[in-house]
MARDREN-519673 format. One line per field, with one value per residue: residue number from 1; residue in one letter; x, y, z of N, C-alpha, C in turn. Coordinates in nm, 3 decimals. Layout:
k	(NUM:...)
r	(A:...)
n_x	(X:...)
n_y	(Y:...)
n_z	(Z:...)
ca_x	(X:...)
ca_y	(Y:...)
ca_z	(Z:...)
c_x	(X:...)
c_y	(Y:...)
c_z	(Z:...)
***
This chain:
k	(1:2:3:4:5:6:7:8:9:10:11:12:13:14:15:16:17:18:19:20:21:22:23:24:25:26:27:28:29:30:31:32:33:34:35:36:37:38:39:40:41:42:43:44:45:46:47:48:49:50:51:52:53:54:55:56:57:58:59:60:61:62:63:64:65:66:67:68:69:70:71:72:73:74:75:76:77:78:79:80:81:82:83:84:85)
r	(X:X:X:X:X:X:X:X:X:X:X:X:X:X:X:X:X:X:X:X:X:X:X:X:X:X:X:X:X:X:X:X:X:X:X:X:X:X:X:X:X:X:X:X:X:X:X:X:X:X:X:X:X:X:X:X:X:X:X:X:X:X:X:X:X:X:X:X:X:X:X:X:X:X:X:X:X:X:X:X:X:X:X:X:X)
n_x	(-9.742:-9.595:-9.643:-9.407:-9.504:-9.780:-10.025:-10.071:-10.439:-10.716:-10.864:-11.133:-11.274:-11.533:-11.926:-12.012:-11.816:-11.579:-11.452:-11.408:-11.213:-11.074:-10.876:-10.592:-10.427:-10.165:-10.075:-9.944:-9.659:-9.615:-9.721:-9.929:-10.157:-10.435:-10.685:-10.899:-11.156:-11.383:-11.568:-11.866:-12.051:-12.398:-12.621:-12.637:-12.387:-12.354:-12.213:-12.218:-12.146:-11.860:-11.460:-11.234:-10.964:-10.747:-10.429:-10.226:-10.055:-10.182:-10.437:-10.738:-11.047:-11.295:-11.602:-11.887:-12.219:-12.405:-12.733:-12.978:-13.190:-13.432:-13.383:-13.100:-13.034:-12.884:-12.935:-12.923:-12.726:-12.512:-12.281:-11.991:-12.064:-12.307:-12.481:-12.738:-12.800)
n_y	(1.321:1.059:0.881:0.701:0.357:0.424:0.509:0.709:0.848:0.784:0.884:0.809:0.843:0.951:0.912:1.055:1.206:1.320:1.092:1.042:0.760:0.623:0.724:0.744:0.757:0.877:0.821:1.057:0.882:0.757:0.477:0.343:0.316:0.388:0.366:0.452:0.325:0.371:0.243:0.142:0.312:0.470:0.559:0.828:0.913:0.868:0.722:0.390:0.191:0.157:0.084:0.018:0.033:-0.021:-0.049:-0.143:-0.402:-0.619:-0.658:-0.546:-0.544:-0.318:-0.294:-0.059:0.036:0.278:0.422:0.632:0.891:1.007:1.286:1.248:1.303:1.180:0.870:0.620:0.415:0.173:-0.021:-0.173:-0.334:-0.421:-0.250:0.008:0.306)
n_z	(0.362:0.495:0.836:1.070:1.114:1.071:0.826:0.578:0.574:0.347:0.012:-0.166:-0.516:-0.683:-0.852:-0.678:-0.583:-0.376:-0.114:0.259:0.301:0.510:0.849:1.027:1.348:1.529:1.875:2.083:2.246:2.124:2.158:2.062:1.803:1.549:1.342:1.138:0.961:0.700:0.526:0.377:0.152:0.105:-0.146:-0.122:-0.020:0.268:0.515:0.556:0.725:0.919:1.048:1.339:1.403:1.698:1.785:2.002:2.125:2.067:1.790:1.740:1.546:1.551:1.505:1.330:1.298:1.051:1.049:0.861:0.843:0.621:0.541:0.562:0.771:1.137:1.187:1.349:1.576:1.543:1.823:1.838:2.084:1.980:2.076:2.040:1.910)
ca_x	(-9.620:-9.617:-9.507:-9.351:-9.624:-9.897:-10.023:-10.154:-10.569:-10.741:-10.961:-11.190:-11.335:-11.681:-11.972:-12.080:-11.749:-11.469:-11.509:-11.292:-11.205:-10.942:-10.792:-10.493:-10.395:-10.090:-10.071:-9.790:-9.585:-9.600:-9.696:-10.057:-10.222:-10.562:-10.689:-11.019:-11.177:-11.528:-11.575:-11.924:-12.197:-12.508:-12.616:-12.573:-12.215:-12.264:-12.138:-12.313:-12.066:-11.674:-11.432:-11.125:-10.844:-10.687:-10.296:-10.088:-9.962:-10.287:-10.516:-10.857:-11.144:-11.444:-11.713:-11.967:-12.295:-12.476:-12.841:-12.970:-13.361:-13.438:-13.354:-12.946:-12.979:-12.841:-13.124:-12.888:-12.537:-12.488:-12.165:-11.923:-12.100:-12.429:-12.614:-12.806:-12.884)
ca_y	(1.277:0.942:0.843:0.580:0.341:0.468:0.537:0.777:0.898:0.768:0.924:0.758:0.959:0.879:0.999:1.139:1.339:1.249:1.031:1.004:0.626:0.594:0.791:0.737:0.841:0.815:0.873:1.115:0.817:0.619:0.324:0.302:0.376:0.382:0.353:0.405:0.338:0.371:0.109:0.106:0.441:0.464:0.668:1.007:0.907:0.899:0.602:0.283:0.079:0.173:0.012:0.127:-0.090:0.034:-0.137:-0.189:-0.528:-0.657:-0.541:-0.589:-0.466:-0.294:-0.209:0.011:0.040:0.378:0.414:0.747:0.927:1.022:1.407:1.268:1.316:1.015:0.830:0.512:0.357:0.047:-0.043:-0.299:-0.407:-0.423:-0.148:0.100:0.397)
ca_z	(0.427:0.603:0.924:1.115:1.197:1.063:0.699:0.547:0.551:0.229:0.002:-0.313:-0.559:-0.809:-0.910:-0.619:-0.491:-0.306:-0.005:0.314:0.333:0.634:0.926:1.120:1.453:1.607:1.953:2.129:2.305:1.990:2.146:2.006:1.671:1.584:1.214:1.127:0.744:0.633:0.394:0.277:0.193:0.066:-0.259:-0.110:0.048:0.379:0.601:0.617:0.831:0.923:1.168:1.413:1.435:1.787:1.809:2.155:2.176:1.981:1.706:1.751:1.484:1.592:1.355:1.397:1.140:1.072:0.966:0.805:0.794:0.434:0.529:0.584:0.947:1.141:1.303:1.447:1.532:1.610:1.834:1.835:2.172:1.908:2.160:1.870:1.984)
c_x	(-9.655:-9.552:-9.519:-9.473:-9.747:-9.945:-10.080:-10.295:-10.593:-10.847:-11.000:-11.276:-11.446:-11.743:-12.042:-11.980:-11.597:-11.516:-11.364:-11.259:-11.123:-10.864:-10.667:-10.429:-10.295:-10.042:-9.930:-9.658:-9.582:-9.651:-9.865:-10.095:-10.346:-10.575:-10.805:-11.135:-11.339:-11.516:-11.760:-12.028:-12.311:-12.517:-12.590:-12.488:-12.206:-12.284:-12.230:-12.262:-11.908:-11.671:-11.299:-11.086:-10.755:-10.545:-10.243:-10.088:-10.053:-10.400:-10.632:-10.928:-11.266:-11.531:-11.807:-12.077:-12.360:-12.621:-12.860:-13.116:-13.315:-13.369:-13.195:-12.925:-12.928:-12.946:-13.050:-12.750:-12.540:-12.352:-12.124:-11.970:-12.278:-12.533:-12.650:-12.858:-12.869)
c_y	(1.160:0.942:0.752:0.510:0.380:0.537:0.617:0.809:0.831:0.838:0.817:0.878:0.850:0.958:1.083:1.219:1.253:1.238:1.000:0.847:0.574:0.735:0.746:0.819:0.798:0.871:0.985:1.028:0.752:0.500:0.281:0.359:0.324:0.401:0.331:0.414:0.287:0.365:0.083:0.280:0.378:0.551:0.844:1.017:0.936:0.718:0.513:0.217:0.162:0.077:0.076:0.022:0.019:-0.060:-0.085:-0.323:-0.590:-0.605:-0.619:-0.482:-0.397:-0.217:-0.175:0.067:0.182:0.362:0.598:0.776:0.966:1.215:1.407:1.302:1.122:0.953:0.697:0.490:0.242:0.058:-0.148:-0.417:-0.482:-0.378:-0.067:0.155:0.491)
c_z	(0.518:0.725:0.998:1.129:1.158:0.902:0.669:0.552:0.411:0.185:-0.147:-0.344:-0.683:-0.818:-0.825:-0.543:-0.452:-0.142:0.075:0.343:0.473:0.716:0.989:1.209:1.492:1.751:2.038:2.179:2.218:2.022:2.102:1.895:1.641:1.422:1.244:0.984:0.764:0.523:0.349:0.311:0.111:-0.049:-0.241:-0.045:0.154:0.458:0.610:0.734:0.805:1.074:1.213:1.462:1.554:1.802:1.927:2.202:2.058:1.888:1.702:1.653:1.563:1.500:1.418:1.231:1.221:0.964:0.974:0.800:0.605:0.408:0.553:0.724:0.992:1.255:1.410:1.445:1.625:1.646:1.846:1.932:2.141:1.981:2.028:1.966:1.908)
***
């Protein structure tokens, strides 16, 4: 079900599953929404990079990269301010 403002969650599907591509939030007062889509993985599907489009008056991107050990734990995250920790 959609609503006002704000679109649906996405998912893609392949050979390794189905993957969440996009969230959307919309806040209680309506006046902000927040969208946030992880757009690229790695071979065992988990997140290389996503970004979070925050809207009230202006929409600014912020991307944020993830690195991974070999056991799928998450070893880094880079933020929009390019701190990695």
């Amino acid at each position: 079900m959609a609503r006002e403002g704000c679109a649906e969650g996405g998912f893609r599907s392949g050979n390794e599953g189905v993957q969440l591509t996009a969230v959307c939030n919309r806040y209680a007062d309506a006046t902000k929404i927040s969208v946030s889509s992880y757009e690229q993985f790695d071979a065992l599907g988990c997140v290389m990079q996503s970004s979070q489009l925050t809207q009230s008056g202006a929409v600014t991107p912020y991307v944020f990269s993830y690195r991974y050990y070999r056991d799928g734990s998450l070893a880094s995250i880079q933020y929009p301010s390019q701190r990695t920790r």
